[in-house]
C-alpha positions in Angstrom: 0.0 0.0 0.0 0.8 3.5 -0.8 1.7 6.2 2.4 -2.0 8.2 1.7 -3.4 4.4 2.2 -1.6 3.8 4.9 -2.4 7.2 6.4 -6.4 7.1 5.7 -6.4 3.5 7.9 -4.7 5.0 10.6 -7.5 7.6 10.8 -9.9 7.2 13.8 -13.6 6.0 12.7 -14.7 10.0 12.6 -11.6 11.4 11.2 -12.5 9.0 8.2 -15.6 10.4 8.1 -14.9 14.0 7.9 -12.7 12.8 5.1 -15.2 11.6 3.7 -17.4 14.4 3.8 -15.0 16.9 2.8 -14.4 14.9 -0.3 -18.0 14.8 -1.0 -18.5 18.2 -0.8 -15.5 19.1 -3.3 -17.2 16.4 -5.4 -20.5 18.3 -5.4 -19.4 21.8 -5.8 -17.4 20.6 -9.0 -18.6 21.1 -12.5 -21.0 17.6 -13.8 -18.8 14.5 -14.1 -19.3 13.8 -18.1 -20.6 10.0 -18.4 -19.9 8.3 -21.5 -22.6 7.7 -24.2 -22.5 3.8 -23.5 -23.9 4.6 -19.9 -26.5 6.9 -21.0 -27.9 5.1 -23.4 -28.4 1.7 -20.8 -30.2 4.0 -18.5 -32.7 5.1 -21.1 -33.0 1.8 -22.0 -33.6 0.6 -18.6 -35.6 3.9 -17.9 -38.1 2.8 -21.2 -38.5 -0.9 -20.1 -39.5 0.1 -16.6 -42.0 2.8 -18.2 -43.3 -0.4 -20.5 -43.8 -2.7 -17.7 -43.7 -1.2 -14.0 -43.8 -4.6 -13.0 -39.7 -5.0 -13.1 -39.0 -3.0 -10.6 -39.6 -3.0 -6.8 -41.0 0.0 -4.5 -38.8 2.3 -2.5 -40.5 0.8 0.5 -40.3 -2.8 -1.3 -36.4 -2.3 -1.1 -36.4 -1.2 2.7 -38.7 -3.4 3.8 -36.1 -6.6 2.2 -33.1 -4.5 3.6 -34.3 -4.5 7.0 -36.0 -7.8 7.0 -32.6 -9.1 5.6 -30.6 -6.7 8.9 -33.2 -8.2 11.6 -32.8 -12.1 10.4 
């Protein structure tokens, strides 16, 4: 491992966390990361098969209610 790997593992549980959120927010405030065509182009086609058949998906609370069935087992 590199020294900055090294370093970031030898950071307490909330000084990770800071780090964390400091690199979020330079993430956010920074212009829109450009996605490449491929990746657009398999959400739209995702995005038109769930319009075509709501079926294939699962609810928001669907998804927590398997998360936290899944956590309490």
């Amino acid at each position: 491992m590199d020294i900055y790997t090294d370093s970031i593992q030898n950071l307490s549980e909330v000084d990770k966390l800071l780090l964390v959120q400091r690199i979020w927010s330079d993430l956010s405030s920074s212009d829109a990361i450009p996605l490449p065509e491929w990746l657009v182009s398999e959400v739209g086609r995702r995005r038109d098969q769930m319009i075509a058949d709501p079926n294939l998906g699962h609810t928001h609370q669907d998804v927590l209610d398997r998360i936290r069935a899944w956590r309490d087992a």
